[in-house]
Each structure stands twice: as structure tokens, then as C-alpha cells.
MDTraj code that builds the backbone (N, CA, C; nanometers):
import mdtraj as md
import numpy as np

residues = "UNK UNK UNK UNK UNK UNK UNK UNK UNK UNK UNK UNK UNK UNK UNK UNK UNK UNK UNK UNK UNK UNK UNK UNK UNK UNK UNK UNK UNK UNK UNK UNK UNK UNK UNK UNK UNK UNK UNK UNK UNK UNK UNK UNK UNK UNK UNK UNK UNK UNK UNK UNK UNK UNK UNK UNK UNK UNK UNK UNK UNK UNK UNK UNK UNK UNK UNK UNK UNK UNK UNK UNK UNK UNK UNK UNK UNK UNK UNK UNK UNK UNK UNK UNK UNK UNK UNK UNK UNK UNK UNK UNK UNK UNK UNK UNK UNK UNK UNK UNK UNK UNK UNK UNK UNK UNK UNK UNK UNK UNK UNK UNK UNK UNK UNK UNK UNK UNK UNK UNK UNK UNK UNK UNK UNK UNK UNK UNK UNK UNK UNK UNK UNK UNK UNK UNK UNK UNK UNK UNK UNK UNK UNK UNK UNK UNK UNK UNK UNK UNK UNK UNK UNK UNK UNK UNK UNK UNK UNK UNK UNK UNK UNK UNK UNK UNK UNK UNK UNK UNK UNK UNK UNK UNK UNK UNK UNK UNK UNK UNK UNK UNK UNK UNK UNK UNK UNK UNK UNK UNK UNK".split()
xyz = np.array([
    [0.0805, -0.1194, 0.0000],
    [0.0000, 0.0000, 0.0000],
    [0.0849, 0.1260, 0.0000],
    [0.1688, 0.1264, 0.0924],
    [0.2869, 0.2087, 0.1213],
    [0.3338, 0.2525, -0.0597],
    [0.3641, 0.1436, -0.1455],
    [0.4423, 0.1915, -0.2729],
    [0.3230, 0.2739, -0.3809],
    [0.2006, 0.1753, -0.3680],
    [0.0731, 0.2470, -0.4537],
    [0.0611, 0.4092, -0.3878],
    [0.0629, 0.4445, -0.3194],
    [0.0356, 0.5696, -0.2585],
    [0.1457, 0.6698, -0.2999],
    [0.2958, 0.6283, -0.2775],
    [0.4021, 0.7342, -0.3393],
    [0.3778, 0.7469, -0.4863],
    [0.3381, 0.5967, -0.5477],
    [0.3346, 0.6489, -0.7190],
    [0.2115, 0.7463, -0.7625],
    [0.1488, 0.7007, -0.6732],
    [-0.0107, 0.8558, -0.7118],
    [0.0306, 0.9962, -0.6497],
    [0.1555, 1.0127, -0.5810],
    [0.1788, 1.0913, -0.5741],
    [0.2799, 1.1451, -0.5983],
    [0.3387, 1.0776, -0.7254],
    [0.4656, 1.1412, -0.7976],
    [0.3743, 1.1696, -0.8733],
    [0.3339, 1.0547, -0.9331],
    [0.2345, 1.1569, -1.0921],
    [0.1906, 1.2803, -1.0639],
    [0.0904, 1.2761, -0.9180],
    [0.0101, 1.3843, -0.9051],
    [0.1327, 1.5209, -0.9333],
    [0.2294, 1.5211, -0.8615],
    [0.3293, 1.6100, -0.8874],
    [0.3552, 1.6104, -1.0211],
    [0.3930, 1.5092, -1.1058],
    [0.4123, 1.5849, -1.1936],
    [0.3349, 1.6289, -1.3431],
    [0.1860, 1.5897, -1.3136],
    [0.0664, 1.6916, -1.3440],
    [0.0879, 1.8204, -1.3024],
    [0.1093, 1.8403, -1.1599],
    [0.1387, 1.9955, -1.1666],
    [0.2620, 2.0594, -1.2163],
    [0.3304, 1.9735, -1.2159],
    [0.4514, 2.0555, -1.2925],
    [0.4687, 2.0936, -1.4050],
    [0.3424, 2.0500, -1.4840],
    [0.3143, 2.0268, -1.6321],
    [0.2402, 2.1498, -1.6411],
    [0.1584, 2.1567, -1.5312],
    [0.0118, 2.2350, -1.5303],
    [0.1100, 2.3829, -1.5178],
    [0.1964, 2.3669, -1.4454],
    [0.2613, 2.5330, -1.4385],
    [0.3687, 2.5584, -1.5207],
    [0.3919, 2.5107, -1.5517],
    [0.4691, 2.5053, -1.6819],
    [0.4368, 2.5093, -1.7786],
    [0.3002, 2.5139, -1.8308],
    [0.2550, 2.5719, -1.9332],
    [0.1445, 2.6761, -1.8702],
    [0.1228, 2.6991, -1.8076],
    [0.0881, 2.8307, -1.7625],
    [0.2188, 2.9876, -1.7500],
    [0.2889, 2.9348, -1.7168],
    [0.4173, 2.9829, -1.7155],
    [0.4672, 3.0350, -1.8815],
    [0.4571, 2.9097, -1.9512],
    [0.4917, 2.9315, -2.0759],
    [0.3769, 3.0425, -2.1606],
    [0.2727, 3.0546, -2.0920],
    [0.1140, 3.1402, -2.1946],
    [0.1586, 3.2482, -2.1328],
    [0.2210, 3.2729, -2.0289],
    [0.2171, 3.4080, -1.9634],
    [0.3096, 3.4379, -2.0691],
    [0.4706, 3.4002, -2.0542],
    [0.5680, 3.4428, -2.1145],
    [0.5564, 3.4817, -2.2698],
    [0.5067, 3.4243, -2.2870],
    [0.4151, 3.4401, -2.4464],
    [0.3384, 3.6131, -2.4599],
    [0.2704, 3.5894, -2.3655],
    [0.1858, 3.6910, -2.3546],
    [0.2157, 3.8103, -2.3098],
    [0.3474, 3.8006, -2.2275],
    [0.3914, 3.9472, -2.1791],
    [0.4750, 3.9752, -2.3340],
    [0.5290, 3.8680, -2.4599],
    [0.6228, 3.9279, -2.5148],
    [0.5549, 3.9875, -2.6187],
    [0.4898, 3.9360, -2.6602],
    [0.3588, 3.9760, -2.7464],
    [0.2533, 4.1228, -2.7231],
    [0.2966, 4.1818, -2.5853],
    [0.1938, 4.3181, -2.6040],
    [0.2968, 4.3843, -2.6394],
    [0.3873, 4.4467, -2.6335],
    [0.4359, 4.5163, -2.7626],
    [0.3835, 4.5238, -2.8784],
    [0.3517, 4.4300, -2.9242],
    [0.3646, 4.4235, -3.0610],
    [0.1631, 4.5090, -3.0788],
    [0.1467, 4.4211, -3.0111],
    [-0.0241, 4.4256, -3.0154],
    [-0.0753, 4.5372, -2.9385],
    [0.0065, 4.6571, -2.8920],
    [-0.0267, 4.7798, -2.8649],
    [0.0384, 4.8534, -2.9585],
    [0.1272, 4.8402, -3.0389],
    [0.1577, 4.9086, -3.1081],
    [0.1114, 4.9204, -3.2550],
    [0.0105, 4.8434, -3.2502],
    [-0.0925, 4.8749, -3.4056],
    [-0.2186, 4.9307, -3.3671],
    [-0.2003, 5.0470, -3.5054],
    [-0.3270, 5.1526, -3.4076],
    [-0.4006, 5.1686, -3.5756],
    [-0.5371, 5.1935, -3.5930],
    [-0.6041, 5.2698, -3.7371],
    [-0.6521, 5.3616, -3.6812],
    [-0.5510, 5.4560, -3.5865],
    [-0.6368, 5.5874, -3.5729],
    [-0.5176, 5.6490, -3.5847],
    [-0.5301, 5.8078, -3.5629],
    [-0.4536, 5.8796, -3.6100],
    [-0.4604, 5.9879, -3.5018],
    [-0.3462, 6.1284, -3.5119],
    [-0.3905, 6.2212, -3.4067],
    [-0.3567, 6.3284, -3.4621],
    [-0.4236, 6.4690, -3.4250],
    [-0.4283, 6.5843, -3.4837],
    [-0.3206, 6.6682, -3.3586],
    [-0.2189, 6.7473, -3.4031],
    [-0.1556, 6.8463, -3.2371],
    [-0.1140, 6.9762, -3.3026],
    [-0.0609, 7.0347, -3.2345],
    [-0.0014, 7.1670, -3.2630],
    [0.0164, 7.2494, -3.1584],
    [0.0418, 7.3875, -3.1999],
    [0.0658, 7.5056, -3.1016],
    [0.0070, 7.5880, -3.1327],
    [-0.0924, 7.7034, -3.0405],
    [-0.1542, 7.7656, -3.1087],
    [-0.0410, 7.9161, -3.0180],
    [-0.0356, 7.9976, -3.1008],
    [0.0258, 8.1480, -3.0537],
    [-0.0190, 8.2561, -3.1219],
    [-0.0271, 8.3734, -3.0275],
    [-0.0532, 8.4789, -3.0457],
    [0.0066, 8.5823, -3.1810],
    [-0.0312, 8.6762, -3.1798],
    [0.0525, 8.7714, -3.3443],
    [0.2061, 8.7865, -3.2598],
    [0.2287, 8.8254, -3.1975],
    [0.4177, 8.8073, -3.1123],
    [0.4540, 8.6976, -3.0928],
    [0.3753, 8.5734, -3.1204],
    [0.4509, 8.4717, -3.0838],
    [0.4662, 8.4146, -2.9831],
    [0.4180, 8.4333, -2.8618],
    [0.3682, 8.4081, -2.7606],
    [0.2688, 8.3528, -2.7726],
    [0.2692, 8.1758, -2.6705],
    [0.1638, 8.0750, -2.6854],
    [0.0630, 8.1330, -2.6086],
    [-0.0825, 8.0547, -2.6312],
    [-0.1951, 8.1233, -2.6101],
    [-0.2855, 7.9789, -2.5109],
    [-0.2529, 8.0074, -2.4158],
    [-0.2783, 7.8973, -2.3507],
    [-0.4280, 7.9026, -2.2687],
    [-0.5389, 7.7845, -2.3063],
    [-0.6561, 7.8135, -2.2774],
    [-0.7657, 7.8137, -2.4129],
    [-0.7190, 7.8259, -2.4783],
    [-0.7730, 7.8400, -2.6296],
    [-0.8559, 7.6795, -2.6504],
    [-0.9703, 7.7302, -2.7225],
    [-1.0648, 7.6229, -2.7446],
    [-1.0140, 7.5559, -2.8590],
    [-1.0178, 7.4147, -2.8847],
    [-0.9880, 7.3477, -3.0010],
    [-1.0822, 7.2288, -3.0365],
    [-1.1340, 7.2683, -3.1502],
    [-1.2380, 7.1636, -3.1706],
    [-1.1890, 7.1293, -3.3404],
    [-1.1917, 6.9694, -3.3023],
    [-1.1636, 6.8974, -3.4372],
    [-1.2549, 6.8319, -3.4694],
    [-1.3358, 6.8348, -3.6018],
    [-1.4778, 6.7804, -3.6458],
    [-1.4639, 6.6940, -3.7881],
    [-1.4972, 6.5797, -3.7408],
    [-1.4607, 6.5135, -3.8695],
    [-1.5495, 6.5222, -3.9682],
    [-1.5426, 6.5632, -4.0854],
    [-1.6101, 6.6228, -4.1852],
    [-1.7305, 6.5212, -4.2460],
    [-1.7286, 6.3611, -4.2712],
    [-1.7609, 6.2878, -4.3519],
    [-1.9011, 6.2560, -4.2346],
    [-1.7942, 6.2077, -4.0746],
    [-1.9096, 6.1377, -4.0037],
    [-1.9873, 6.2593, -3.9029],
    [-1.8916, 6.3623, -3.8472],
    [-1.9377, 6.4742, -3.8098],
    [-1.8534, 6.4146, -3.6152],
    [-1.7853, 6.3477, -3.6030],
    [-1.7553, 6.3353, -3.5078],
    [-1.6609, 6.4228, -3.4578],
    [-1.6693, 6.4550, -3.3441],
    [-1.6459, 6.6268, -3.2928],
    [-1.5892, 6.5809, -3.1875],
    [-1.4558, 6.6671, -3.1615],
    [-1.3760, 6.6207, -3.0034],
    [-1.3030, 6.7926, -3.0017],
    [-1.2990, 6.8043, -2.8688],
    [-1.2798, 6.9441, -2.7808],
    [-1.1941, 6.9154, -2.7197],
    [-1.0999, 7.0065, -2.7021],
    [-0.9923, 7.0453, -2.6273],
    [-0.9507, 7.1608, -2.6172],
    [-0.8661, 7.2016, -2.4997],
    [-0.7835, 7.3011, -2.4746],
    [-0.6312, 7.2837, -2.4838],
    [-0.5936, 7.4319, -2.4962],
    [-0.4403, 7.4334, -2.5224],
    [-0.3620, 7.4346, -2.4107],
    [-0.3062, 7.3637, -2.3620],
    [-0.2343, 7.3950, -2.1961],
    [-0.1637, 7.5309, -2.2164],
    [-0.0723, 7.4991, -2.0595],
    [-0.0109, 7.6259, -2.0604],
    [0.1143, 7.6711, -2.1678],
    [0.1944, 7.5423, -2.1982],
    [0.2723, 7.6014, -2.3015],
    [0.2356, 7.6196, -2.4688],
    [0.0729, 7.6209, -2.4597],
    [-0.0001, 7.6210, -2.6026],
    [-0.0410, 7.4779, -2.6720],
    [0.0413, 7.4017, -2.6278],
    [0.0191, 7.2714, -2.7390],
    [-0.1204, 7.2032, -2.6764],
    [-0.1684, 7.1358, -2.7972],
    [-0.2514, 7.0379, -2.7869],
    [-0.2458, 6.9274, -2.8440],
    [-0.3207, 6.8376, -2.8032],
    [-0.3237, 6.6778, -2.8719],
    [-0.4417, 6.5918, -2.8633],
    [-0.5196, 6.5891, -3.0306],
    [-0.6384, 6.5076, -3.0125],
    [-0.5810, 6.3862, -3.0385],
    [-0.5760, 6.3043, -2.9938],
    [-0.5469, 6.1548, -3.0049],
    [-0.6339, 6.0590, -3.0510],
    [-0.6316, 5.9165, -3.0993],
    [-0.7337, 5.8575, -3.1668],
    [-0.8332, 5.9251, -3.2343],
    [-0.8121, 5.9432, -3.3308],
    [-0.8998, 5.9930, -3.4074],
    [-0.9211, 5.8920, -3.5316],
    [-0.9983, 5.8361, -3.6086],
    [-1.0583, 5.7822, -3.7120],
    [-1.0485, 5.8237, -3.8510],
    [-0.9637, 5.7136, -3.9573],
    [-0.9559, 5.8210, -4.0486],
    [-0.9858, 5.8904, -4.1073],
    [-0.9816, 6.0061, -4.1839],
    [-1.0838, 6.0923, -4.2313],
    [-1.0426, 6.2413, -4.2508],
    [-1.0815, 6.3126, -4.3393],
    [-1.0849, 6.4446, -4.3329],
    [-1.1412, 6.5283, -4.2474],
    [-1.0638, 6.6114, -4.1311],
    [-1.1125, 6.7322, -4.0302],
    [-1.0483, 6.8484, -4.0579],
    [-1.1718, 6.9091, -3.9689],
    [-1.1651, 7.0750, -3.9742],
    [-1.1300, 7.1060, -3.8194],
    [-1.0260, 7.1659, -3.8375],
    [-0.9444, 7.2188, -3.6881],
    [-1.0555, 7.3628, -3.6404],
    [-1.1172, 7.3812, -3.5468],
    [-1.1353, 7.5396, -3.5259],
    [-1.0951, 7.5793, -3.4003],
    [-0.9872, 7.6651, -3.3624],
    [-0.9783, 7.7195, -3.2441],
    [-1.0318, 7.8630, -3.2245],
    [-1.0542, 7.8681, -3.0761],
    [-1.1463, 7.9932, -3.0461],
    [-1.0591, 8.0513, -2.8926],
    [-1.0896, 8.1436, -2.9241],
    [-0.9976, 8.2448, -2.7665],
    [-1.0552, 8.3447, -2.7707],
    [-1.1209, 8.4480, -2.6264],
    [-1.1617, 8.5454, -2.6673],
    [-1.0563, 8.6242, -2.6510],
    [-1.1221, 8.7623, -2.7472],
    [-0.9834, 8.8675, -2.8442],
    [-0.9233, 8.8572, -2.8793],
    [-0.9465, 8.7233, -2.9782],
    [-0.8352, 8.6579, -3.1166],
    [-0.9949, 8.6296, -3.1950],
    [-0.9538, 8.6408, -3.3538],
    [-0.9923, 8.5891, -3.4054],
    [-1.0511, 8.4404, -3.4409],
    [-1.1338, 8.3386, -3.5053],
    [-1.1525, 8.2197, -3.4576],
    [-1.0328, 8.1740, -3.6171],
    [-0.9994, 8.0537, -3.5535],
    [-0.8662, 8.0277, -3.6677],
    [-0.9655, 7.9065, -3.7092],
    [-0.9814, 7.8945, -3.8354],
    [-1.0577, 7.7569, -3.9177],
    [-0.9538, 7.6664, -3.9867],
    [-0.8903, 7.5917, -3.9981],
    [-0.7950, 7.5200, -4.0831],
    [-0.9004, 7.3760, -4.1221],
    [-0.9316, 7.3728, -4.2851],
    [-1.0130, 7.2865, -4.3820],
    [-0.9059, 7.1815, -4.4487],
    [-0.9763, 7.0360, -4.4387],
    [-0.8788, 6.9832, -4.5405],
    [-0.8064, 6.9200, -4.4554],
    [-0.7530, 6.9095, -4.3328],
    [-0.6795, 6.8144, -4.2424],
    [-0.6782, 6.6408, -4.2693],
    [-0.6113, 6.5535, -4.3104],
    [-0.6212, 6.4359, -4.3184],
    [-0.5679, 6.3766, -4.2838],
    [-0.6367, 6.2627, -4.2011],
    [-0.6391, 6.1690, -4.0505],
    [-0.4985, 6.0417, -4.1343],
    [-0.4067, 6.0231, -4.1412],
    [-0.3789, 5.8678, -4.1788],
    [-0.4133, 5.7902, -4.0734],
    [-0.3596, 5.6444, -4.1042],
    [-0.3765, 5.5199, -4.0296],
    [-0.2047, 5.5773, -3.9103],
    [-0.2376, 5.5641, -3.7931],
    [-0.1306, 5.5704, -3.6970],
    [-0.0024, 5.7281, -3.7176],
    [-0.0938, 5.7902, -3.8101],
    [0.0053, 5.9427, -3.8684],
    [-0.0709, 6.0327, -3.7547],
    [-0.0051, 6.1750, -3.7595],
    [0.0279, 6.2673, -3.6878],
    [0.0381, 6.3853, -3.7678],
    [-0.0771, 6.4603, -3.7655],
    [-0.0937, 6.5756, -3.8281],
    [-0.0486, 6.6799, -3.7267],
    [0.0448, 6.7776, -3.7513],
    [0.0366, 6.9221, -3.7457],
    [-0.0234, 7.0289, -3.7683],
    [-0.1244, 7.1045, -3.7096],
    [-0.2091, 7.2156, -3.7511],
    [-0.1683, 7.3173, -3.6203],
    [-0.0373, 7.3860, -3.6490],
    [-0.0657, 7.5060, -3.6024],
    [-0.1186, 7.6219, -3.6344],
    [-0.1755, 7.7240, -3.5408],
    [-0.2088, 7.8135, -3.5658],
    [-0.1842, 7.9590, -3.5059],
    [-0.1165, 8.0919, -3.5607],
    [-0.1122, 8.2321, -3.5059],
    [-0.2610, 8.3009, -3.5128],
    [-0.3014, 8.3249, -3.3644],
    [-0.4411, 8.3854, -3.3765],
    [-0.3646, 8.5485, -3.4135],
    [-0.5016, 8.5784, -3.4762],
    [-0.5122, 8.7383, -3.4784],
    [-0.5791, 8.8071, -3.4046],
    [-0.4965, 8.8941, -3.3387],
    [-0.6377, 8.9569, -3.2198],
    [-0.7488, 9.0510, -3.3159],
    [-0.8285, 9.0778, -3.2660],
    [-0.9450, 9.0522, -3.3532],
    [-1.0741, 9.0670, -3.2877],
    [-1.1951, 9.0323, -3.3037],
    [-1.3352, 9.0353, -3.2603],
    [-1.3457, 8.9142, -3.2697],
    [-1.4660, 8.8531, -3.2075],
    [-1.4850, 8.6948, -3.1982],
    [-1.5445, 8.6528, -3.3194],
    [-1.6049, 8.7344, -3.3360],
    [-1.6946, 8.7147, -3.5061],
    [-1.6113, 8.7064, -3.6153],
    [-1.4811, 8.7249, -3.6088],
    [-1.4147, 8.7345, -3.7640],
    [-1.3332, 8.6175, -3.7406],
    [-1.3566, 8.5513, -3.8390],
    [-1.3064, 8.3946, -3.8974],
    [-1.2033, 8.3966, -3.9817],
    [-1.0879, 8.3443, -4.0048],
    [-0.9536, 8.2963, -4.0439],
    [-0.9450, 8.1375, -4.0906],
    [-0.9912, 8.1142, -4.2554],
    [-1.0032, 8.0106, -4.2791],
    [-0.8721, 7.9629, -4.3625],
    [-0.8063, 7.8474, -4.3098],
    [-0.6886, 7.7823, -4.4015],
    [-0.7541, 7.6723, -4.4656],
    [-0.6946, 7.6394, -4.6119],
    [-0.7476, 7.5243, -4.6443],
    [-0.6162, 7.3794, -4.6187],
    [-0.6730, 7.2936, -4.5636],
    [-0.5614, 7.1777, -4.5381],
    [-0.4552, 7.1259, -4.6974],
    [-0.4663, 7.1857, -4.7948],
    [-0.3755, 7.1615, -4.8798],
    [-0.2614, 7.2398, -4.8481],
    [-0.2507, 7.3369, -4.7996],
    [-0.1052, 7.4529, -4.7813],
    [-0.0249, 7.3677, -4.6485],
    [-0.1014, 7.2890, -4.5847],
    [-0.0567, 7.2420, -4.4554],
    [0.0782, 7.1605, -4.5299],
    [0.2088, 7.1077, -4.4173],
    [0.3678, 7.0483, -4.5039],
    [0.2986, 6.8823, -4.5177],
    [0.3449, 6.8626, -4.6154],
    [0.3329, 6.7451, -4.6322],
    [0.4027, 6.6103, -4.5343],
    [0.5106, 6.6870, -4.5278],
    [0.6499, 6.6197, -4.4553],
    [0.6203, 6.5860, -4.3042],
    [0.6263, 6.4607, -4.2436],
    [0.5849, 6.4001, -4.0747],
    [0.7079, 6.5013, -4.0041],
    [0.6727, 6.5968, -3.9064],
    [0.8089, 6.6119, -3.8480],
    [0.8058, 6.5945, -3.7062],
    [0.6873, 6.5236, -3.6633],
    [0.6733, 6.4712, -3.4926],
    [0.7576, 6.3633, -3.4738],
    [0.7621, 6.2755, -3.5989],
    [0.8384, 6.1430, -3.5311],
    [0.9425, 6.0942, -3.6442],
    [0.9985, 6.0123, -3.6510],
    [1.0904, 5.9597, -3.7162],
    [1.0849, 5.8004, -3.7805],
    [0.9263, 5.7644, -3.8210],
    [0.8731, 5.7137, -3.8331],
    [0.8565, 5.7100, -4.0367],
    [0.9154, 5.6216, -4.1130],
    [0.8282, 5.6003, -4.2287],
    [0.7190, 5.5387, -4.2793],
    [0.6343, 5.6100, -4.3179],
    [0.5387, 5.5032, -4.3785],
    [0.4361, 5.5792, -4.4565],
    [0.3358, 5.4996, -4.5283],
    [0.2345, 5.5750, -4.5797],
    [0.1306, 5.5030, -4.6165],
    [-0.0192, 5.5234, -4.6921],
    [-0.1179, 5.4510, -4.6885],
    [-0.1746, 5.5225, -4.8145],
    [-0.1615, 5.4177, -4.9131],
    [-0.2380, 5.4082, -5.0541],
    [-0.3917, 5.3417, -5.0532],
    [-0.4442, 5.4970, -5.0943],
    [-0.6154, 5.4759, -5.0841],
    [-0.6552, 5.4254, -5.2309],
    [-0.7516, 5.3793, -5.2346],
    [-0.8044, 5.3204, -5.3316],
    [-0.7943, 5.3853, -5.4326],
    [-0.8528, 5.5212, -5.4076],
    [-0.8456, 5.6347, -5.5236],
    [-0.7100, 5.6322, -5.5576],
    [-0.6497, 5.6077, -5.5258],
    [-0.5069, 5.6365, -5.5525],
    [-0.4497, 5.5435, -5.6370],
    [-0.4546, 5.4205, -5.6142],
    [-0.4209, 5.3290, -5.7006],
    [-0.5111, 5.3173, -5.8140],
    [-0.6460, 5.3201, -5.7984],
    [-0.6692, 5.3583, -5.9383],
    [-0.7020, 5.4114, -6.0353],
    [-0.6077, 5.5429, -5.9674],
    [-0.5619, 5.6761, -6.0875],
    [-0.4085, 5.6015, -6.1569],
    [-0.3376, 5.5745, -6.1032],
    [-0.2307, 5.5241, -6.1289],
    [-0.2001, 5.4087, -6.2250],
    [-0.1297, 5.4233, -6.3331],
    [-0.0507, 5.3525, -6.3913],
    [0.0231, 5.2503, -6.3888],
    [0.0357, 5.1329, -6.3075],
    [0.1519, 5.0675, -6.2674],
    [0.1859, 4.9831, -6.3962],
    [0.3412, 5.0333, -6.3867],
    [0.3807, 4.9208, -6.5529],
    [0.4129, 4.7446, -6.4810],
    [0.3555, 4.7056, -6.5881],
    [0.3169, 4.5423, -6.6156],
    [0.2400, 4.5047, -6.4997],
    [0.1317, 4.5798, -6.4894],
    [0.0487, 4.5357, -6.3952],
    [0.0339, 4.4811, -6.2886],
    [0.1467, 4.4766, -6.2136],
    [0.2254, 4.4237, -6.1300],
    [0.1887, 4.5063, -5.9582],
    [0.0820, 4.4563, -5.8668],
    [0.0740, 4.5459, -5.8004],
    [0.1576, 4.5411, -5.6423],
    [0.2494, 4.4901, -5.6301],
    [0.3933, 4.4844, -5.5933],
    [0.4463, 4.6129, -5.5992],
    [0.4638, 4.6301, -5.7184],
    [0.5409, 4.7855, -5.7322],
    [0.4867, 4.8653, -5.6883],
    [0.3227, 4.8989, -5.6387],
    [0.3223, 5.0219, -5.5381],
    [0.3678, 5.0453, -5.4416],
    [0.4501, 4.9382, -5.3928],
    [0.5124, 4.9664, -5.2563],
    [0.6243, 5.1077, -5.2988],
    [0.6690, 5.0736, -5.3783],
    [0.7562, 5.2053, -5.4256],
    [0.6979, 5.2866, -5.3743],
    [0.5671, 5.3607, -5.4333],
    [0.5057, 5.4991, -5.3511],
    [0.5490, 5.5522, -5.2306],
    [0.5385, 5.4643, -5.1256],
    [0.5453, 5.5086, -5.0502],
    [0.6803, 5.5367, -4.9895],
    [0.6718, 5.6533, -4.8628],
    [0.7934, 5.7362, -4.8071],
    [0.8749, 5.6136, -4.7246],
    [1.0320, 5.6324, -4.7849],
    [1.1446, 5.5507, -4.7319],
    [1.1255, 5.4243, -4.8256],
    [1.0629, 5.4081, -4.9106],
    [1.0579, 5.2611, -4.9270],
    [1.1898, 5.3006, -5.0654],
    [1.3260, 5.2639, -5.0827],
    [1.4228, 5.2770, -5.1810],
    [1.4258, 5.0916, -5.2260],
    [1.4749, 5.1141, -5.3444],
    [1.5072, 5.0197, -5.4752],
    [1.5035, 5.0283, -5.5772],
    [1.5014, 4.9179, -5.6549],
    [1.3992, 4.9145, -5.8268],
    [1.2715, 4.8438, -5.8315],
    [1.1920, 4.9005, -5.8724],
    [1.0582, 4.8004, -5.9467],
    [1.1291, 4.6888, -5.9599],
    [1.2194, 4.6815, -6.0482],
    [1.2515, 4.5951, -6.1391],
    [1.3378, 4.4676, -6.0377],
    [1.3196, 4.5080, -5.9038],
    [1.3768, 4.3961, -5.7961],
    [1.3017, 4.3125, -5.7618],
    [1.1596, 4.3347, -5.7936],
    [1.0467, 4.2628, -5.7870],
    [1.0293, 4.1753, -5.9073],
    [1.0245, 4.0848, -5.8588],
    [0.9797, 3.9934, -5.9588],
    [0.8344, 3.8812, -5.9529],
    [0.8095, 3.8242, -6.0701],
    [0.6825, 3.7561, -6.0578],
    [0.6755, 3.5888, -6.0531],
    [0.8478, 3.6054, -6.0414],
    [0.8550, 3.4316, -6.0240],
    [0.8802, 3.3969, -5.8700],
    [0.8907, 3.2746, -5.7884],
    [0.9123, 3.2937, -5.6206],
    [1.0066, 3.2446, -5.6208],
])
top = md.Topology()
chain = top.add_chain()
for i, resn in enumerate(residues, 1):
    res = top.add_residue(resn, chain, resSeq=i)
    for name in ("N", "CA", "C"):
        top.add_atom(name, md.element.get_by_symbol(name[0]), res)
traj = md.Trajectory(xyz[None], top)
């Protein structure tokens, strides 16, 4: 009886050693893996600085970003050193409007959301009456990312098919996009 009893209780041990040991192993898995899986985002964020005609930030200033297509609307203020940051935002074309009283209201049109990009819309208020409006259209805005150091870009449908690609090959749009260097012609259609 004595020997039946130690062997049910080696196994039993080493069921659990099994049992935490792959528990052990899902964790380890799982802590290495959020990196990765926080760092994919399809939203995008709008920031800037808003300052006065001297140049001096204007801290307190209303900022409302309205997305044009769905109408989704998010508010903020400018802290004390002026900047702001709408975060997650959905992609899409917005209209920046900031408001301060005895500045003018600043309108910037045309803003566009990428997938995980970072728009810049600053703005110099004009002092002014509250009633007089200052409209930019989002085409004059830089094309160029200068928050992060980040390449990438996102080919919309419209886009590809305005475009030309020789030998029909749709591989080669990767070219388009920012940082991507080579030849077309490194691509090939055999594996």
C-alpha cells in the first residue's frame, strides 16, 4: 500500500509541474507579445501650437476637431505652453477650429487623418473680434511628418486607381510610398 500511494503521488506532482509550466509558458508568451499588439493603431492624431501675433503661446484656447464625412467632434484646450493633442482619431478628413476670446476664430479645412500618422495644424491667432473667422485650407498644410521619425504611408483606393503601374504588377506600389528605396525591377513575378 505504502508503494501504490508514493506512485499517485509522484504523478500527481508531476501533473502539476506540467500544469505550471505551461501556464508559465502562456504568460511568457503573452507578456512578449503586447508590444507588438499595442503598437498597431487605425487611428490617427491631430496636435499643434496655437500662438498669439508676437509669438507668444496662447494657452486656454478652445480646439475643436470635427470630422467632416461622419461629423464626429472632439474638444480640447491648449495647456499652458499652447500645445494640444487630439489623439485617436478615425480616419478621415477634419476641420481644426480654435477659439480664444480677443483673437480671431482660426478655421484650418482639409486636415487628413492617416492610419497611426500625426498631423500638425498650427495656428497664429489674430487679435481681432470673436466674429471674424480665419479660414486655411488643409492643402497649404507640409506634407512632410516632423513629430516622429517614423516612415510610412497609406495608398487609398483612389489612388491606385488613378495610377498607372507598368506590367500590372501590383507589388510595385510599394515604391510609392515614403522611405521605401530600390527598383521596381527587384520585384519579380517568379518565387
Amino acid at each position: 500500500m505504502v508503494v501504490g500511494n508514493n506512485f499517485k503521488e509522484k504523478k500527481s506532482m508531476r501533473v502539476r509541474t506540467m500544469l505550471a509550466s505551461t501556464i508559465l509558458a502562456w504568460l511568457a508568451l503573452a507578456f512578449l507579445a503586447a508590444p507588438t499588439v499595442t503598437a498597431q493603431t487605425f487611428r490617427g492624431t491631430i496636435l499643434g501650437t496655437v500662438t498669439d501675433p508676437s509669438g507668444a503661446v496662447v494657452s486656454g484656447a478652445k480646439v475643436t476637431v470635427r470630422n467632416v464625412a461622419t461629423g464626429l467632434e472632439r474638444t480640447t484646450a491648449t495647456s499652458a505652453d499652447g500645445s494640444y493633442n487630439v489623439p485617436e482619431l478615425p480616419i478621415g478628413t477634419y476641420t481644426v477650429t480654435i477659439t480664444q476670446s480677443g483673437f480671431q476664430t482660426a478655421v484650418t479645412t482639409g486636415v487628413v487623418v492617416d492610419v497611426a500618422g500625426e498631423r500638425r495644424v498650427d495656428a497664429a491667432l489674430k487679435a481681432g473680434q470673436v466674429s471674424t473667422t480665419v479660414e486655411v485650407s488643409g492643402e497649404t498644410l507640409p506634407q512632410v511628418e516632423t513629430t516622429t521619425d517614423t516612415l510610412g504611408g497609406t495608398l487609398t483606393s483612389e489612388t491606385v486607381e488613378n495610377l498607372a503601374v507598368n506590367g500590372r504588377d501590383y507589388t510595385k506600389l510599394l515604391f510609392l510610398n515614403p522611405g521605401v528605396s530600390g527598383s521596381p525591377d527587384q520585384i519579380t513575378d517568379s518565387p
